[in-house]
Backbone as JSON, one array per atom type, in Angstrom:
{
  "sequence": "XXXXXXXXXXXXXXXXXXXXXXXXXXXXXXXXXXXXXXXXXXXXXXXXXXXXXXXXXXXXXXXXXXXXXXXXXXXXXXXXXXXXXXXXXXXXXXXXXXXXXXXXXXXXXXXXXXXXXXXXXXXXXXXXXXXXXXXXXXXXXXXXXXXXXXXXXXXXXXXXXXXXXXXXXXXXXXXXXXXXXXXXXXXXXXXXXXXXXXXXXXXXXXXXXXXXXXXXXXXXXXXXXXXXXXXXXXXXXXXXXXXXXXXXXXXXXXX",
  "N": [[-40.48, -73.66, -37.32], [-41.28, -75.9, -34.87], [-43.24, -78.45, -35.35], [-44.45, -80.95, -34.8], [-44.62, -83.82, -32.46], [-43.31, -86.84, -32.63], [-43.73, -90.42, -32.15], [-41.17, -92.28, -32.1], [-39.93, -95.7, -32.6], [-36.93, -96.75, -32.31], [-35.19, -99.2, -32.72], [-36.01, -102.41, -33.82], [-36.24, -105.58, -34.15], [-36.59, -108.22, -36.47], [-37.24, -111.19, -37.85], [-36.59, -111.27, -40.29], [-33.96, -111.17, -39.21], [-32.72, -111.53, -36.14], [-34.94, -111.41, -35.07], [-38.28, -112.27, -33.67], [-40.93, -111.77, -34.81], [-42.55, -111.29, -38.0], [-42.29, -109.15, -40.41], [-44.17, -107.49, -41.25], [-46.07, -108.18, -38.86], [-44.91, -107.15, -36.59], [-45.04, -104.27, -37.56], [-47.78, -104.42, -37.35], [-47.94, -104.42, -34.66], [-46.56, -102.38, -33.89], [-48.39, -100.22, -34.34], [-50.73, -100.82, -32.84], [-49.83, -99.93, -30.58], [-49.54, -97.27, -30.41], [-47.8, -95.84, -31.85], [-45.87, -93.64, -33.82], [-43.99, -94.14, -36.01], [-41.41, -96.54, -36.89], [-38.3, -97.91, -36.75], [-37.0, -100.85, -38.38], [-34.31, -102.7, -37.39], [-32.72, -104.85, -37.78], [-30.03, -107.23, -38.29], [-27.57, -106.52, -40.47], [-28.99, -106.44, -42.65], [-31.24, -105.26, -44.99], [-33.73, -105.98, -45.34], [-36.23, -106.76, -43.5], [-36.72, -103.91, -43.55], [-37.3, -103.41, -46.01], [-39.28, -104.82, -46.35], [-41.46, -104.32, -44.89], [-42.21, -101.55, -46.25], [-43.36, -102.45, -48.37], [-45.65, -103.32, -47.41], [-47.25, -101.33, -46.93], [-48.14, -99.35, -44.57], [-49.63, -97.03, -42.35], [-47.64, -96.18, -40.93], [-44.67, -94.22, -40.28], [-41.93, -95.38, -41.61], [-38.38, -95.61, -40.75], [-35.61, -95.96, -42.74], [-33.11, -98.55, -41.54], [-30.38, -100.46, -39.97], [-28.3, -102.64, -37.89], [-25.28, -103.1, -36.98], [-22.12, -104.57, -36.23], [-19.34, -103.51, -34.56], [-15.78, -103.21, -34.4], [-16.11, -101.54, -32.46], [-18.5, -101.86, -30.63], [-22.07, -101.82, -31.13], [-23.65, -100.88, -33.74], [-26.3, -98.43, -34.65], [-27.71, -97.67, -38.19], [-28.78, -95.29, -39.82], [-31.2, -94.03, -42.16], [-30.13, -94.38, -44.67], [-30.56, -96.88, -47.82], [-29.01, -98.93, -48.56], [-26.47, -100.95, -47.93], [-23.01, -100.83, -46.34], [-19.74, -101.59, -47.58], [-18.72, -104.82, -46.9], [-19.67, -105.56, -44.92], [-20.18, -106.99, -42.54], [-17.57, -107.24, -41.24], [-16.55, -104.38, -41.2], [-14.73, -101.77, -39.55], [-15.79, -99.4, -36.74], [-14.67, -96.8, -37.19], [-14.27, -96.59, -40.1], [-16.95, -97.4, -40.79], [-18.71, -95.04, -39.76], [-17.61, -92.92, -41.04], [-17.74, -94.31, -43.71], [-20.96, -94.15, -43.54], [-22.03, -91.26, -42.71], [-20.5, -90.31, -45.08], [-23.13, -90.55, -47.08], [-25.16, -89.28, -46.15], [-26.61, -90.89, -44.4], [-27.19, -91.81, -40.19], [-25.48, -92.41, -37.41], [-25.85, -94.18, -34.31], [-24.65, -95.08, -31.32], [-25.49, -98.5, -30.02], [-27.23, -100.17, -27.02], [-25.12, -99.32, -25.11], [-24.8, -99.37, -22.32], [-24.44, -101.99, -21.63], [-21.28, -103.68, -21.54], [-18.3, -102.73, -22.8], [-16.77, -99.41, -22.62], [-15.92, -97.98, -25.74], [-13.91, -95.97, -25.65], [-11.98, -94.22, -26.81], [-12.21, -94.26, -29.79], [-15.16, -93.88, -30.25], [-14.74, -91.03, -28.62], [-13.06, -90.24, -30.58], [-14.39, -90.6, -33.33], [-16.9, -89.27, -32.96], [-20.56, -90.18, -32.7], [-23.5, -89.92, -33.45], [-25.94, -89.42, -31.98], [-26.45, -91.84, -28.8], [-27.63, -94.3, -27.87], [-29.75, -94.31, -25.26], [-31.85, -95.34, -23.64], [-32.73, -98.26, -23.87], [-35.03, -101.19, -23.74], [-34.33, -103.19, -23.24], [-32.1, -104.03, -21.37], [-31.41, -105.33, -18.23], [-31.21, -103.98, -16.07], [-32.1, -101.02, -14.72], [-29.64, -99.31, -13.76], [-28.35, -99.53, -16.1], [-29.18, -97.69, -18.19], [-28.54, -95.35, -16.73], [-25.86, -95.37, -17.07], [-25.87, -95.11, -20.01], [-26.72, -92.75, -20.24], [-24.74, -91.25, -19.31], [-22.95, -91.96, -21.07], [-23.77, -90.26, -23.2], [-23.54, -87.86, -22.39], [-21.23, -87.3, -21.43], [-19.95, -87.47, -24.27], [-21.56, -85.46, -25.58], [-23.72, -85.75, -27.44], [-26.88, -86.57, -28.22], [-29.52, -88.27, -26.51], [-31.18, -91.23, -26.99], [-34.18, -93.36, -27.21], [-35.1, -97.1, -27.9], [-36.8, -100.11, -28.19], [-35.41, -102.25, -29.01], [-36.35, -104.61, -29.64], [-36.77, -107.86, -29.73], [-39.18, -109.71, -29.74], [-42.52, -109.55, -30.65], [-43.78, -108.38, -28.97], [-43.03, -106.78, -27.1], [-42.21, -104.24, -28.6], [-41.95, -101.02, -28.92], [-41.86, -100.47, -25.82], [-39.78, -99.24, -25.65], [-39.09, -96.11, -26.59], [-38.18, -92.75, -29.08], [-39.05, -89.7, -28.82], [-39.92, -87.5, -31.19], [-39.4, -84.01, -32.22], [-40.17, -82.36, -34.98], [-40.75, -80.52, -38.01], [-42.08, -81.88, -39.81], [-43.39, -85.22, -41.05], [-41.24, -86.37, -42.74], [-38.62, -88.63, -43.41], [-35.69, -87.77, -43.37], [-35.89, -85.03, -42.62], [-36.81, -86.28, -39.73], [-33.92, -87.42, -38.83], [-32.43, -84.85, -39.01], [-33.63, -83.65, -37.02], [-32.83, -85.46, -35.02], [-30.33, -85.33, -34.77], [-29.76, -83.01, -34.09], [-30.57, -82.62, -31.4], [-33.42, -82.42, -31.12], [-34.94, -84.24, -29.48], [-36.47, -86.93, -27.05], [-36.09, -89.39, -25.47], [-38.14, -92.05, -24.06], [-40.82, -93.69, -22.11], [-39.94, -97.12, -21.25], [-38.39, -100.03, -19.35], [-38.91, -103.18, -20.65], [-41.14, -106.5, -19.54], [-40.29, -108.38, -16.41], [-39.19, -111.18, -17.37], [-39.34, -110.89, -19.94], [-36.73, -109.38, -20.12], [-34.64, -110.76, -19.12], [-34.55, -113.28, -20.06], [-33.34, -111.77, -22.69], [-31.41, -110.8, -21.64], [-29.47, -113.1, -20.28], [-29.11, -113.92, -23.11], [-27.41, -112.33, -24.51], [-25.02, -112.39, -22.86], [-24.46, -114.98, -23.25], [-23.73, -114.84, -25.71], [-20.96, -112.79, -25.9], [-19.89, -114.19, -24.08], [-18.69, -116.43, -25.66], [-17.96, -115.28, -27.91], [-15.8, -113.44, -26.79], [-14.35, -115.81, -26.02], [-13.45, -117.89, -28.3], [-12.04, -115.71, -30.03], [-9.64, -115.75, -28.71], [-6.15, -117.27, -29.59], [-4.89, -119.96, -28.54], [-5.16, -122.46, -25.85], [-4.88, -122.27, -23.4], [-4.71, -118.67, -23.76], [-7.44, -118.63, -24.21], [-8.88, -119.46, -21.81], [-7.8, -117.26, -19.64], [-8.78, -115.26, -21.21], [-11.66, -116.46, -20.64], [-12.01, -115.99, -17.62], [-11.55, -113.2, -17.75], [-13.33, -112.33, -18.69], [-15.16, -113.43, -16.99], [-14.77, -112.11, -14.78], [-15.39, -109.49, -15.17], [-17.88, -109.25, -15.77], [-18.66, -110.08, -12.87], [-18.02, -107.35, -12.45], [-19.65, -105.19, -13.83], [-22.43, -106.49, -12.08], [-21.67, -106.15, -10.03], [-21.69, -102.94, -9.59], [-23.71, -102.58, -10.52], [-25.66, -102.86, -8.52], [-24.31, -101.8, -6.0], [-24.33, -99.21, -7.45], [-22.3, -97.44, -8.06], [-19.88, -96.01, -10.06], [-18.85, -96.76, -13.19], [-17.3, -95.77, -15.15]],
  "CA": [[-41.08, -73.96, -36.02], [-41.41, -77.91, -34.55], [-44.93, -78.95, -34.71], [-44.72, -82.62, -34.65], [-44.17, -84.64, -31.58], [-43.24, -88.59, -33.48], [-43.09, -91.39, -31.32], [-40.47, -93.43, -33.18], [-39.03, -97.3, -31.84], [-35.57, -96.96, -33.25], [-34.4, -100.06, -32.2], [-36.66, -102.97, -33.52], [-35.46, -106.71, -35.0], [-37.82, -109.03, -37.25], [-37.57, -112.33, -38.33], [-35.23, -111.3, -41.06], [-32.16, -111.65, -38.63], [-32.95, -112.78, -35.62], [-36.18, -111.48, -34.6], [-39.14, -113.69, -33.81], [-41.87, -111.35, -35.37], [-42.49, -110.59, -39.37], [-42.24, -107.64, -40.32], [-45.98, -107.55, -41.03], [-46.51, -108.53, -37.54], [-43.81, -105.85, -36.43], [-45.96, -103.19, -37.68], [-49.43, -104.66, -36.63], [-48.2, -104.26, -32.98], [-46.44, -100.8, -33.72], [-49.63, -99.46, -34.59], [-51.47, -101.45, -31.79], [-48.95, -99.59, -29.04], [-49.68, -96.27, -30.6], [-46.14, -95.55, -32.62], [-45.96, -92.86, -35.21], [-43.05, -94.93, -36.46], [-40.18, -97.14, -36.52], [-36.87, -98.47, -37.54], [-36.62, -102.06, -38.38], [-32.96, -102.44, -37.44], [-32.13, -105.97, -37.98], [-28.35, -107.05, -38.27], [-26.85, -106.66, -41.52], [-29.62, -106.52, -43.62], [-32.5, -104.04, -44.71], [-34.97, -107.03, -45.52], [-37.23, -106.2, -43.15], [-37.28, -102.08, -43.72], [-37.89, -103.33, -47.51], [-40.98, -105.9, -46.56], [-42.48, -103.51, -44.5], [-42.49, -100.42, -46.72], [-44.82, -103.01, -49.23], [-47.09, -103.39, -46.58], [-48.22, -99.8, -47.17], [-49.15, -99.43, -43.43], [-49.56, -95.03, -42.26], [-46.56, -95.75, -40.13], [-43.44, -93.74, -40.8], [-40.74, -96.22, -41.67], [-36.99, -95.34, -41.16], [-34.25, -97.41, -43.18], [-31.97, -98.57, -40.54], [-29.82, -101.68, -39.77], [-27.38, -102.59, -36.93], [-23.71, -103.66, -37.43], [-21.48, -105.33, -35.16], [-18.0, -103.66, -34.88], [-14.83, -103.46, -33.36], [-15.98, -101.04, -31.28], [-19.56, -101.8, -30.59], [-23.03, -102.53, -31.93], [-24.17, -99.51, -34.1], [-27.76, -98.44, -35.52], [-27.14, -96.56, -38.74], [-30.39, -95.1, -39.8], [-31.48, -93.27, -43.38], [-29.92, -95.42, -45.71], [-31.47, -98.26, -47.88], [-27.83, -99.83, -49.45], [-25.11, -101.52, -46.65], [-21.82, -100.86, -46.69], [-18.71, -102.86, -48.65], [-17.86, -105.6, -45.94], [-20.52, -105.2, -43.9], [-19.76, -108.34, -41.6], [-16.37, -106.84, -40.66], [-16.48, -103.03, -41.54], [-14.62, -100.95, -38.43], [-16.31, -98.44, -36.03], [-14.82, -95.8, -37.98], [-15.32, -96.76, -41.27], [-18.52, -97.31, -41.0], [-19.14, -93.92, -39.59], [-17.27, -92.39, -42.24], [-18.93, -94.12, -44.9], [-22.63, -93.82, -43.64], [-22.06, -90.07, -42.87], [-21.09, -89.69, -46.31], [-24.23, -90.91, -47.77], [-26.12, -88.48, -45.25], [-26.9, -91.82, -42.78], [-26.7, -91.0, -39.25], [-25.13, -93.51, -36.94], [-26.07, -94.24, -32.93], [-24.54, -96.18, -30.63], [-26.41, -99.52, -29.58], [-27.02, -100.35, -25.86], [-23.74, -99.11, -25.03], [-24.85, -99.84, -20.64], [-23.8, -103.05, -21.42], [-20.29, -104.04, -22.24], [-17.21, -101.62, -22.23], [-16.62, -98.14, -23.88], [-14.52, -97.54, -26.36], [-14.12, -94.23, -25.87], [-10.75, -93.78, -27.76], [-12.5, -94.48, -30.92], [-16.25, -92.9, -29.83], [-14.14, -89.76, -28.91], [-12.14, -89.44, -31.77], [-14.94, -90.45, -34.25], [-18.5, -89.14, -32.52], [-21.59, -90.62, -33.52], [-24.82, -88.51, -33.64], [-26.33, -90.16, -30.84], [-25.95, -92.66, -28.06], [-28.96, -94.88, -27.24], [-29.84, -94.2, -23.71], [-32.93, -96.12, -23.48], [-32.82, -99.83, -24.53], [-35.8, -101.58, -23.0], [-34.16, -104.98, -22.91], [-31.58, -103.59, -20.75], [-31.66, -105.86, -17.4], [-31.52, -103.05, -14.52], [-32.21, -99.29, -14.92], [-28.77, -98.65, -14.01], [-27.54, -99.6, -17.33], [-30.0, -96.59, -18.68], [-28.06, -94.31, -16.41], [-24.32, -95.75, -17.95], [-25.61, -95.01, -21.66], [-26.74, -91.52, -20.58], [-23.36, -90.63, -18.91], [-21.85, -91.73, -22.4], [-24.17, -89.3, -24.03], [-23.37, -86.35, -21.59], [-19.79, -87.6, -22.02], [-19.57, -87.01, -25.97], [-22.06, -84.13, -26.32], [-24.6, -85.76, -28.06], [-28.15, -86.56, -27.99], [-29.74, -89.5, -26.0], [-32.63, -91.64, -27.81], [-34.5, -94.78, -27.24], [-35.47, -97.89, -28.24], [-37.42, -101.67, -27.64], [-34.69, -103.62, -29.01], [-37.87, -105.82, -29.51], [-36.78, -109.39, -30.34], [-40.65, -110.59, -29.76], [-43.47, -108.39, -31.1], [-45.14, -108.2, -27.44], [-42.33, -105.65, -26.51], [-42.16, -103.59, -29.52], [-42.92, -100.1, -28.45], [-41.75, -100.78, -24.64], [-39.02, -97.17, -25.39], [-39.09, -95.23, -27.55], [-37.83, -91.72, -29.33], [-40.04, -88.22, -29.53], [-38.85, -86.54, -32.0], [-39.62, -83.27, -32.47], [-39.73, -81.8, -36.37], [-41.77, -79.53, -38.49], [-43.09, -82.57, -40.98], [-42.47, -86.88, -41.07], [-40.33, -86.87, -43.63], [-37.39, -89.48, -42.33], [-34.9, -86.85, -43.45], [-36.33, -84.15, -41.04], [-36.14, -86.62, -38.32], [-32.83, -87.81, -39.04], [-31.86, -83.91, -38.99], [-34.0, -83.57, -35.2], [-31.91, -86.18, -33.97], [-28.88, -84.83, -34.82], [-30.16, -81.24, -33.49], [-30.71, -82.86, -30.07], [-34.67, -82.33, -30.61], [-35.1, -85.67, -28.89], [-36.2, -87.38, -25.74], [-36.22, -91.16, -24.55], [-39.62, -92.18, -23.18], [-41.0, -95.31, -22.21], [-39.42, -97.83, -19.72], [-37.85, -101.41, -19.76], [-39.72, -104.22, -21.13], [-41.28, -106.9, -18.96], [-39.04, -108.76, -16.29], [-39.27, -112.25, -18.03], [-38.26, -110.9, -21.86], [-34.97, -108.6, -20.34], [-33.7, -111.62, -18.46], [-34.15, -113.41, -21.87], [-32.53, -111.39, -23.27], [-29.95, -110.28, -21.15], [-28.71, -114.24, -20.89], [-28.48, -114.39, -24.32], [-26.35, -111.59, -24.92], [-24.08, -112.62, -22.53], [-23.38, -115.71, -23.79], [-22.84, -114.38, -27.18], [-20.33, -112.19, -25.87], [-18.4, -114.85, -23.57], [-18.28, -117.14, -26.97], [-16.86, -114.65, -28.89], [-14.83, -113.8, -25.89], [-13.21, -116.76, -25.55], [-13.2, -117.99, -29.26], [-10.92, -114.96, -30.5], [-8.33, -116.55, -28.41], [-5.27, -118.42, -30.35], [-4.8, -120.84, -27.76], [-6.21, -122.85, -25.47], [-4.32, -120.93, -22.66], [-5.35, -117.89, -24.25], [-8.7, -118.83, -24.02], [-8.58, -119.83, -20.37], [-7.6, -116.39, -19.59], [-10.15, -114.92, -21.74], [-12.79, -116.62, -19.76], [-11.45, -115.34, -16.66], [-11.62, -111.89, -17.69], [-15.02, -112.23, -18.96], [-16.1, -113.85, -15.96], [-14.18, -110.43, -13.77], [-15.92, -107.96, -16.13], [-19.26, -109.56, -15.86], [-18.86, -109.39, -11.81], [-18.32, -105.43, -12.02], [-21.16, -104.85, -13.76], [-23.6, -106.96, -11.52], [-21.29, -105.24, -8.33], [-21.54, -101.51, -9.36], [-25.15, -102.46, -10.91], [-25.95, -103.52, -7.14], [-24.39, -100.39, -5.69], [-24.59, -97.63, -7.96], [-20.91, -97.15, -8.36], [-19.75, -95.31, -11.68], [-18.18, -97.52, -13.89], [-16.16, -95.11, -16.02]],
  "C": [[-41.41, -75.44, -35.94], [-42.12, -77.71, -34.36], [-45.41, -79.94, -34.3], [-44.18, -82.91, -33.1], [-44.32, -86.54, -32.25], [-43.28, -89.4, -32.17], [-42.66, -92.25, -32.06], [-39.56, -94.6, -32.33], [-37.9, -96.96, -32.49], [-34.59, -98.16, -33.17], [-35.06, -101.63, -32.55], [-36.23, -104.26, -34.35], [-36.72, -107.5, -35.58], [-37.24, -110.14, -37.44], [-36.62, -112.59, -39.61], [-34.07, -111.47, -40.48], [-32.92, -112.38, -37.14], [-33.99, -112.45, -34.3], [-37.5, -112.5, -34.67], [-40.92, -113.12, -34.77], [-41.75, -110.98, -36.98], [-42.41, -109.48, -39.43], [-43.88, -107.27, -40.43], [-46.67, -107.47, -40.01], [-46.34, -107.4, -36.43], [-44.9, -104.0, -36.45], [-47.31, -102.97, -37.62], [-49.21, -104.37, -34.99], [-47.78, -102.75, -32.93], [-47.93, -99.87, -33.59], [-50.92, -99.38, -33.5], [-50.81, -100.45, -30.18], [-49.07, -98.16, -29.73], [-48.51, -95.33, -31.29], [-46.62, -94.74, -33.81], [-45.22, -93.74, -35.89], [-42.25, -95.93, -36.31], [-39.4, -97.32, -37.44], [-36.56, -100.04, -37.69], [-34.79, -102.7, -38.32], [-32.26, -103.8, -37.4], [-30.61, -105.91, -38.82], [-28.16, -107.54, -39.26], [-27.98, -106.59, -42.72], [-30.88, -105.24, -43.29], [-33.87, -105.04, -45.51], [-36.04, -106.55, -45.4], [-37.9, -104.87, -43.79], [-38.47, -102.75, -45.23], [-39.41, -103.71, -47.81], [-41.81, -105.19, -45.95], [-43.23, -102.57, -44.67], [-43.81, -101.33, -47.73], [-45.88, -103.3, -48.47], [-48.07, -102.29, -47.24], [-48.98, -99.29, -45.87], [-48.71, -97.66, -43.35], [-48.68, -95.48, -41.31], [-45.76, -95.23, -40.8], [-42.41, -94.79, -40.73], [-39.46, -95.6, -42.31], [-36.09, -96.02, -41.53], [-33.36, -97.28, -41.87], [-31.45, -100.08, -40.57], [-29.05, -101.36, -38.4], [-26.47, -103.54, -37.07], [-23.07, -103.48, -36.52], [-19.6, -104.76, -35.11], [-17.16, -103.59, -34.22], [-14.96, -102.48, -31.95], [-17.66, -100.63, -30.73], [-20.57, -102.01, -31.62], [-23.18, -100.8, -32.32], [-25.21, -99.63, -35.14], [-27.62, -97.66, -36.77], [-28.5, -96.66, -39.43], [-30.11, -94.02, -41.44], [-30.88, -93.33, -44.56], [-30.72, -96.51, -45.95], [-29.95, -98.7, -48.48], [-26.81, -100.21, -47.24], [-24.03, -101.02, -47.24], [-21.02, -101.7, -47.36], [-18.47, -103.68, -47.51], [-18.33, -105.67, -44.65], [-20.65, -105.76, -42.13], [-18.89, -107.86, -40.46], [-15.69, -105.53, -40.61], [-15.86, -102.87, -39.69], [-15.86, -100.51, -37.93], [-15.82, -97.33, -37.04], [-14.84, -95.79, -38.98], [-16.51, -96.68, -41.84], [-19.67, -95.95, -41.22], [-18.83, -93.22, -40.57], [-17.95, -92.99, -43.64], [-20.68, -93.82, -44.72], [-22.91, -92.01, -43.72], [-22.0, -89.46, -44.63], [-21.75, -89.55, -47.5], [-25.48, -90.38, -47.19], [-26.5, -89.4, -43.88], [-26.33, -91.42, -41.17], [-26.78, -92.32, -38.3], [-25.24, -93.55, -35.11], [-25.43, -95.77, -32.17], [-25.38, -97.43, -29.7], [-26.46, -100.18, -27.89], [-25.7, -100.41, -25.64], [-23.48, -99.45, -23.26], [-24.08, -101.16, -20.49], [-22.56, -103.17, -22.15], [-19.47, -102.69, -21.83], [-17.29, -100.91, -23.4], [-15.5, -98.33, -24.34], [-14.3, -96.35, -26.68], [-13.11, -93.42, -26.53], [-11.69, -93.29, -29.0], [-13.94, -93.6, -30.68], [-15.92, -91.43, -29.8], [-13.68, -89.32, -29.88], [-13.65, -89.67, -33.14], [-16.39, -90.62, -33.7], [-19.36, -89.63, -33.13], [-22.24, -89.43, -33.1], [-25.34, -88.74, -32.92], [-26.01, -91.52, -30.4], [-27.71, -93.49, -27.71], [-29.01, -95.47, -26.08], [-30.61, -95.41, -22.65], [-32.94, -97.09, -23.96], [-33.91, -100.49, -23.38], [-35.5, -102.8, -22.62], [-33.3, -105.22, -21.73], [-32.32, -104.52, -19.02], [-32.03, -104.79, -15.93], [-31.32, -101.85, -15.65], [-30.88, -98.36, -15.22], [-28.31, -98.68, -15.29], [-27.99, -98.29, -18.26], [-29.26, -95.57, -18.44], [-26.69, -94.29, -16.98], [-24.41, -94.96, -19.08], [-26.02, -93.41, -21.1], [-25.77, -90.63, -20.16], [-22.33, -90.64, -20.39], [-22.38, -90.58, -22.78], [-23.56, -87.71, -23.61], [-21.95, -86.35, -21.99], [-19.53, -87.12, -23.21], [-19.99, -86.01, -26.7], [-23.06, -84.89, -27.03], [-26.07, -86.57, -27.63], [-28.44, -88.26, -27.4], [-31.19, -89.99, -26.58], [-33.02, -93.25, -27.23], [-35.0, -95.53, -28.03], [-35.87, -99.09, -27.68], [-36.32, -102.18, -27.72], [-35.46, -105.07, -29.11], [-36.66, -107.16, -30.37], [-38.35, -110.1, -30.74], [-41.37, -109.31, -29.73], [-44.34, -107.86, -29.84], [-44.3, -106.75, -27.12], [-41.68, -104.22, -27.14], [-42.84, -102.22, -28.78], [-42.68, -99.43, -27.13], [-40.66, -99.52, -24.68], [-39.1, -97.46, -27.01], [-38.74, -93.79, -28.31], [-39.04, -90.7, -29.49], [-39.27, -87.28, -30.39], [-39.77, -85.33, -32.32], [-39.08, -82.74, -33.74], [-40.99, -81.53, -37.11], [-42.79, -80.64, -39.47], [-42.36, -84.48, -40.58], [-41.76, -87.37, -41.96], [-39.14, -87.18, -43.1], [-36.16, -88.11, -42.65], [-34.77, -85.32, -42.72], [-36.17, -84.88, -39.64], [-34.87, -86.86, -38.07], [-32.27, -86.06, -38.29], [-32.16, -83.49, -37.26], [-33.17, -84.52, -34.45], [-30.77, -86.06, -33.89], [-28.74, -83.48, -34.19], [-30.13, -81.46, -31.88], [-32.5, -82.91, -30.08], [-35.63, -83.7, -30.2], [-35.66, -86.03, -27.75], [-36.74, -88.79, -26.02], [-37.28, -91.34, -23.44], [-39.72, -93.61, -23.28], [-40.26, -96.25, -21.14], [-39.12, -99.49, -20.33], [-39.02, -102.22, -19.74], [-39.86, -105.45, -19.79], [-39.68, -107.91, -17.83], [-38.2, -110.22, -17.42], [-38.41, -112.27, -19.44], [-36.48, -110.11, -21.51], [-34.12, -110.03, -19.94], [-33.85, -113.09, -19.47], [-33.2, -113.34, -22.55], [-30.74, -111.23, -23.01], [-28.87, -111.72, -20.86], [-28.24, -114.77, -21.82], [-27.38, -113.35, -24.8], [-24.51, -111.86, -23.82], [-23.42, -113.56, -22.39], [-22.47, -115.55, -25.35], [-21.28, -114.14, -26.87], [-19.18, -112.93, -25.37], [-18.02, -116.02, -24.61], [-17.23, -116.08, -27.82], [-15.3, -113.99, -28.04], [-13.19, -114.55, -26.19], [-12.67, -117.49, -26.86], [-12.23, -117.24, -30.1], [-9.85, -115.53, -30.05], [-7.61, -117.5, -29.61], [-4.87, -119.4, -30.23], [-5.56, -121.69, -26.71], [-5.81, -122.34, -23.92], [-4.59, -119.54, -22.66], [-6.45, -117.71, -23.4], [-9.43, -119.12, -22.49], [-8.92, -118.6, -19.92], [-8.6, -115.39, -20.29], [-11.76, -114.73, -21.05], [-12.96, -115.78, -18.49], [-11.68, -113.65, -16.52], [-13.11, -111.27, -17.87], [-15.61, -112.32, -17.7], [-15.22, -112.6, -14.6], [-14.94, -109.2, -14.6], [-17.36, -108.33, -15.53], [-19.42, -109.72, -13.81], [-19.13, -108.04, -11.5], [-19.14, -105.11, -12.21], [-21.85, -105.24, -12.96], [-23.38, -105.92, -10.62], [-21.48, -103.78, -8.48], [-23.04, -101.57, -10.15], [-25.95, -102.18, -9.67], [-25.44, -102.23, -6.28], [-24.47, -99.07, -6.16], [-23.38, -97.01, -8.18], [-20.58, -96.52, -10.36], [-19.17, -96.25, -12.22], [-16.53, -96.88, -15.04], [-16.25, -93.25, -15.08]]
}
């Protein structure tokens, strides 16, 4: 029988990659915003998780990281080791090796940017993260929960906190009989989930949401081999990044 209701951040960055809060700090505001838990999910490394478990604070702390791959950002949660190649590991690799170390892998604000639903379809994750608080408009909330409905699996949130003010701002309930991370891990794979909480102030999404989209038109246009290429590149970036605003702006489906 589920007795617990958790409120767990699954989504939160520190100072180890390229968050602006310690981890120390990280878990002085979790605690401050009323969080059973979190996931320190900084990119490529489990730094943080590691500096935070010596704290010794009564939060529940879940190992997690987030890795960058060919077919999206992904949170992979209940592991403390990385993968071989961590930098450049696939989408399905990844999944295949974290699965078979028990880790359970979610897709990372998936509202923004394009599906890859070849690869998503053929190799499911365990959840889709619905809720990202950094997330510029709402609609993008409704995108990631059409993936979820799309693939069958469970929808969860997260801050995506860069700055410790917004830590907290979504979040996961997890429903499970005790807080041992390996019971939640298993509720979130069960579906016993919901996404609570709401986007983070306007000031930090539009922050955020400029910085991710220059990342994206750098790497964009940098893959190019040419300088023609690259031209063209831009171009497409700068036609992609219209649709979204235009079907953000009317409500149009995207996929």
């Amino acid at each position: 029988m589920l007795s617990l209701r958790l409120k767990i951040d699954l989504h939160v960055h520190s100072s180890c990659s390229d968050g602006l809060g310690a981890p120390e700090d990280v878990l002085e505001r979790a605690e401050a915003r009323g969080l059973d838990g979190l996931a320190i999910t900084d990119h490529n490394t489990l730094e943080g998780y590691f500096r935070a478990r010596e704290v010794g604070s009564g939060l529940i702390l879940v190992p997690g990281y987030e890795v960058v791959t060919d077919s999206g950002h992904i949170l992979v949660y209940g592991l403390e080791e990385l993968p071989p190649g961590v930098e450049s590991i696939g989408y399905v690799d990844l999944v295949g090796w974290a699965r078979g170390r028990g880790g359970l892998c979610v897709i990372a604000h998936p509202g923004i940017g394009s599906f890859h639903l070849r690869d998503w379809g053929s190799c499911v994750p365990d959840a889709v993260e619905v809720l990202n608080a950094s997330y510029p408009l709402e609609f993008f909330v409704g995108r990631g929960l059409r993936l979820s409905e799309r693939l069958g699996v469970p929808g969860v949130g997260g801050s995506d906190a860069h700055s410790i003010k917004v830590v907290g701002d979504a979040y996961t309930v997890v429903e499970c009989e005790d807080s041992r991370v390996e019971n939640i891990l298993d509720s979130i794979r069960k579906g016993s989930v919901e996404y609570e909480g709401g986007l983070s102030p306007v000031y930090s999404r539009l922050r955020r949401g400029l910085g991710y989209f220059k990342n994206l038109l750098i790497a964009s246009v940098h893959k190019q081999p040419n300088a023609r290429a690259r031209r063209k590149g831009l171009r497409g970036f700068r036609d992609s990044y219209r649709v979204r605003i235009r079907e953000a702006i009317t409500g149009t489906r995207l996929e």
